[in-house]
C-alpha positions in Angstrom: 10.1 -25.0 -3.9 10.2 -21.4 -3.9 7.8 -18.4 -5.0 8.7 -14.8 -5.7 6.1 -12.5 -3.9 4.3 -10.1 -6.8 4.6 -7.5 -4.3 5.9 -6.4 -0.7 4.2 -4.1 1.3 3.0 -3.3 5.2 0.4 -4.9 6.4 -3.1 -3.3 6.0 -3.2 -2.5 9.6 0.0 -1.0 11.1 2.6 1.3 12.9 4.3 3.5 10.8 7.0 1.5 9.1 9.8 2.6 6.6 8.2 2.0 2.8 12.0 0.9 1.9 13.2 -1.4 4.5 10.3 -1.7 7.1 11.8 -1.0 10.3 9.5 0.9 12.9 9.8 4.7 12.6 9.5 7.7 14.5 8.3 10.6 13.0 11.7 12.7 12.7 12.1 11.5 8.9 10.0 12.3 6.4 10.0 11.9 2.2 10.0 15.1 0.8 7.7 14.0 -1.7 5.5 12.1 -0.6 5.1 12.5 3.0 5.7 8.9 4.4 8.3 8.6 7.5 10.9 7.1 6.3 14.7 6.0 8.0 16.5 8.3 6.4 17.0 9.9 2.9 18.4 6.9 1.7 15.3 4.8 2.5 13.6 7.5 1.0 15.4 7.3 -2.2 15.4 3.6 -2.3 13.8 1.6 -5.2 11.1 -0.1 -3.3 9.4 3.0 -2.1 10.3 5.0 -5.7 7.3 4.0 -7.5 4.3 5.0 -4.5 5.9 8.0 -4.0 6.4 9.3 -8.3 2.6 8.4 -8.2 2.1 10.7 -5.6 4.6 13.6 -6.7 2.3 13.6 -9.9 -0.9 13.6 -8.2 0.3 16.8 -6.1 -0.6 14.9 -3.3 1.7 14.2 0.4 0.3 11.8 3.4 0.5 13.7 7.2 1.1 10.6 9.7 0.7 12.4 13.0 1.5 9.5 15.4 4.2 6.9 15.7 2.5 4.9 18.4 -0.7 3.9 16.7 -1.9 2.4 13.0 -2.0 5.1 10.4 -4.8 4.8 7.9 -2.6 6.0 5.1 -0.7 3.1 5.2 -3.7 0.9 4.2 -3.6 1.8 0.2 0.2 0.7 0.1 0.1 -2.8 -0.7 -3.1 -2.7 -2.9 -1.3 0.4 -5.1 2.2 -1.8 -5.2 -0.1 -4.6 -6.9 -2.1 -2.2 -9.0 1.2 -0.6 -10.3 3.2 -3.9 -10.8 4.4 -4.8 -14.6 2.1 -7.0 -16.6 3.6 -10.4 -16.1 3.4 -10.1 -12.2 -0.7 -8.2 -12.9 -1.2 -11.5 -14.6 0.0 -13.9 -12.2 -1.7 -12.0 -9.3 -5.0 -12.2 -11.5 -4.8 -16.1 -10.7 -5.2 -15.5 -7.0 -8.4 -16.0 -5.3 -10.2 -13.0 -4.0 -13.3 -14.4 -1.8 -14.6 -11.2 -2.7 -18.3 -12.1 -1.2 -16.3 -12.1 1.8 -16.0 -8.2 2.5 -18.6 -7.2 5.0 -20.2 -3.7 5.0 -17.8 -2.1 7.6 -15.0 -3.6 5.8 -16.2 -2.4 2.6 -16.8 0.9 3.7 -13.6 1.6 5.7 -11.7 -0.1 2.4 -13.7 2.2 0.3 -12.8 5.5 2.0 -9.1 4.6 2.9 -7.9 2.4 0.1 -10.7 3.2 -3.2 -10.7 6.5 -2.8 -7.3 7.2 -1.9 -6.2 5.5 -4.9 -9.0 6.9 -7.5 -9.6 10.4 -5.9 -6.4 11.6 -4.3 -3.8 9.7 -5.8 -5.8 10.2 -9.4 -5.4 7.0 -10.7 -8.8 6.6 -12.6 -7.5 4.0 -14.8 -8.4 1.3 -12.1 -11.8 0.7 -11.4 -13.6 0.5 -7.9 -14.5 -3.2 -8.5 -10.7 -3.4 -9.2 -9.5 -1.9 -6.9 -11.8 -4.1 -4.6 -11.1 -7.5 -6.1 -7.3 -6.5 -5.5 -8.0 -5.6 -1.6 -9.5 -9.2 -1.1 -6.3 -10.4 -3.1 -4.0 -9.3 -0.2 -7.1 -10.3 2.6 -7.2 -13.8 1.1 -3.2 -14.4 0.1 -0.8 -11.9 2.2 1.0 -13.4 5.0 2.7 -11.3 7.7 6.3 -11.8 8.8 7.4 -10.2 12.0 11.4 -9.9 13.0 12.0 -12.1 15.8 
């Protein structure tokens, strides 16, 4: 048996990691558009990482990650965004995921709210998706992500 993912992303807590191919980077690369460290230009051209970064060309908007060697908050919205912005087959087949929802404490909603919510609705503009959402969409990744590290 074999499953497609809906979406690929970095994990929710991490380094900074190319948005194309999602090797460790340092910080001597950056996207001209959006901000993120990238490879190289051609990681920062590449298809996987267009669609984030157009969302944040039009909302004016670039990330500043100023460390390599710890977790960057402005990675956190990535994964949630690359669901939210998915076409509608793959929105309908992640809509049959469980969320355990009543799961999310009141730290983890409040950190979530700050660096994924509002990143999304506030800087990024996107007011088309709801905080409950938005939220629902988080727990979809808590509840059905898996991690896969090279080794």
């Amino acid at each position: 048996m074999e499953d497609r993912p809906v979406a690929v992303g970095p994990v929710h807590s991490t380094l900074p990691v190319c948005l194309e191919c999602y090797k460790l980077v340092n910080l001597d690369y950056v996207c001209l558009v959006c901000g993120f460290p990238m490879c190289d230009e051609e990681c920062a051209r590449g298809a996987t990482h267009a669609q984030e970064c157009q969302v944040f060309r039009d909302a004016g908007t670039k990330v500043k990650v100023v460390r390599c060697d710890q977790n960057a908050a402005e990675y956190q919205a990535i994964m949630v965004l690359r669901l939210l912005l998915c076409g509608e087959l793959d929105l309908a087949r992640t809509g049959m995921l469980c969320d355990h929802l009543e799961k999310l404490g009141e730290l983890e909603r409040s950190v979530y709210g700050e660096n994924v919510v509002q990143v999304i609705r506030d800087k990024l503009k996107l007011k088309q998706f709801s905080e409950d959402q938005i939220f629902r969409y988080i727990s979809i990744v808590r509840t059905n992500a898996c991690s896969v590290t090279a080794g």
